[in-house]
N, C-alpha and C positions, 0 to 999 in steps of 0.2 A: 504494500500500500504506500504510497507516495504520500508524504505530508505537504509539499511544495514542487510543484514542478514550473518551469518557465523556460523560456530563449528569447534570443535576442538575434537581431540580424544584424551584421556586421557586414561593413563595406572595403574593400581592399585600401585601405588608408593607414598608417603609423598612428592616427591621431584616435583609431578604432580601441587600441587596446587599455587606452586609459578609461573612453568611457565604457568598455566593456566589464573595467576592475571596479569601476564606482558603480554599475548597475550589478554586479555580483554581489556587490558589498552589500546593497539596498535590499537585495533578494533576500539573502541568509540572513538577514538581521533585523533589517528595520530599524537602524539605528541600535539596535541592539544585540549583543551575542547570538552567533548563530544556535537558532532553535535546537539542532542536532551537536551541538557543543558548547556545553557551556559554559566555557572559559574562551577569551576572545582568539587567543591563539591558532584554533584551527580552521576558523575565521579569516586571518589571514594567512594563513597557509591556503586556504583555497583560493584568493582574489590572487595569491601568486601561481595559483596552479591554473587558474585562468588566465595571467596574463602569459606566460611560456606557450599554453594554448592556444590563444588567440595569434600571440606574434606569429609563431610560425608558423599558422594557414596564412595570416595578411604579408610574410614577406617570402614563403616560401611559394606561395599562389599564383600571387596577384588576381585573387577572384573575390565574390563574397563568398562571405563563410555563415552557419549558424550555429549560436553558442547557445547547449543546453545545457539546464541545473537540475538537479532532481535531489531531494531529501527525500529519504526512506522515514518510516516511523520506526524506532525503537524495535516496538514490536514485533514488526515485518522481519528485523534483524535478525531480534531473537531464536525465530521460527526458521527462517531461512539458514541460519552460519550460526547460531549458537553465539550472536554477538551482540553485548552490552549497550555497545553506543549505537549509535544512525548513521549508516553511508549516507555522505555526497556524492551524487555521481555529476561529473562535469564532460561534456561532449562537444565536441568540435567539428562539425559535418563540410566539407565544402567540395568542391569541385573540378579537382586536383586527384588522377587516380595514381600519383606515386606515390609510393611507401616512404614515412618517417623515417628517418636511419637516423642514427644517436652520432655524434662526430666526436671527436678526440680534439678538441678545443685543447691547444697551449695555452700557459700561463700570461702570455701576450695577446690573446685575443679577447675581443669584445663580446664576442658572440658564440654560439654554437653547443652553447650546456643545456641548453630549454629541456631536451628529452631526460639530461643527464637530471635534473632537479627534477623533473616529474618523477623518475624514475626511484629516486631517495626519497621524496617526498609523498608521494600517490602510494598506498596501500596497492593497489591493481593499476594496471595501466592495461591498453592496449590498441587494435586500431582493425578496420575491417572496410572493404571494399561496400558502397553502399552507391547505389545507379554507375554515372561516367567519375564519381571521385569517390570517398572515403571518409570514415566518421572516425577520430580519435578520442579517445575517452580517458577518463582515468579517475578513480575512488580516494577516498578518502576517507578512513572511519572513524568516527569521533567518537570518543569515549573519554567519561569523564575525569579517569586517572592519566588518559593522554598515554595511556600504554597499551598495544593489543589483546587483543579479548584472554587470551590466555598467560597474561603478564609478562612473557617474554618481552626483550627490548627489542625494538625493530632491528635487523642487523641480516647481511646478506641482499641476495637478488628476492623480490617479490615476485611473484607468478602469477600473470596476468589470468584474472579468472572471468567465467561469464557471467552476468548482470541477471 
């Protein structure tokens, strides 16, 4: 069961990803801690897991893109994965059928880590062909010790699961 679901359409422009992180921001919270975590933290962990999102359909594109949010309830979790907190799930749809490939960014470059932080950051990531381009996604599960469901510390590669 979905407690919040939304998107937004995004236009091939640098100036998209800011206000794609202030409309994330307004989704999950409302001015206040996101619903599915209740410490501000994971909060922004997700307006940054939407902006590396967003960038890379707006510069790797040059299309539009659209950007979905989705909060599970609790509940749904529980039932589902045996899991305390509420996934985010955040999607990135656009138009563009080549695959994300993660790069090996040097210590001198600007750019190039977006999938590498999704990757440490996102609970699940993944990506899948969807009409002429492709939907990238990635989770996030908040819980309220901010540790996963089974108290281990996150550590290691995560394994992109299905939704």
């Amino acid at each position: 069961m979905q407690e919040l679901e939304r998107q937004l359409e995004v236009a091939p422009e640098s100036s998209e990803v800011a206000r794609a992180r202030r409309w994330a921001r307004a989704q999950i919270g409302r001015g206040r801690p996101c619903p599915a975590c209740p410490d501000a933290t994971p909060g922004d962990t997700v307006v940054l897991l939407v902006s590396e999102l967003v960038t890379n359909a707006v510069v790797h594109t040059g299309r539009p893109a659209l950007l979905r949010l989705a909060v599970r309830s609790p509940e749904a979790s529980r039932a589902e994965r045996g899991c305390a907190g509420a996934p985010v799930r955040l999607e990135v749809v656009d138009g563009s059928a080549v695959a994300p490939l993660p790069r090996q960014a040097t210590h001198c470059d600007t750019g190039g880590r977006g999938l590498e932080l999704i990757e440490i950051l996102a609970a699940r990531w993944g990506w899948q062909r969807e009409g002429d381009g492709k939907r990238v996604w990635c989770e996030l599960d908040c819980s309220p010790s901010r540790q996963p469901p089974d108290g281990a510390p996150w550590t290691g590669r995560r394994v992109p699961a299905r939704y």
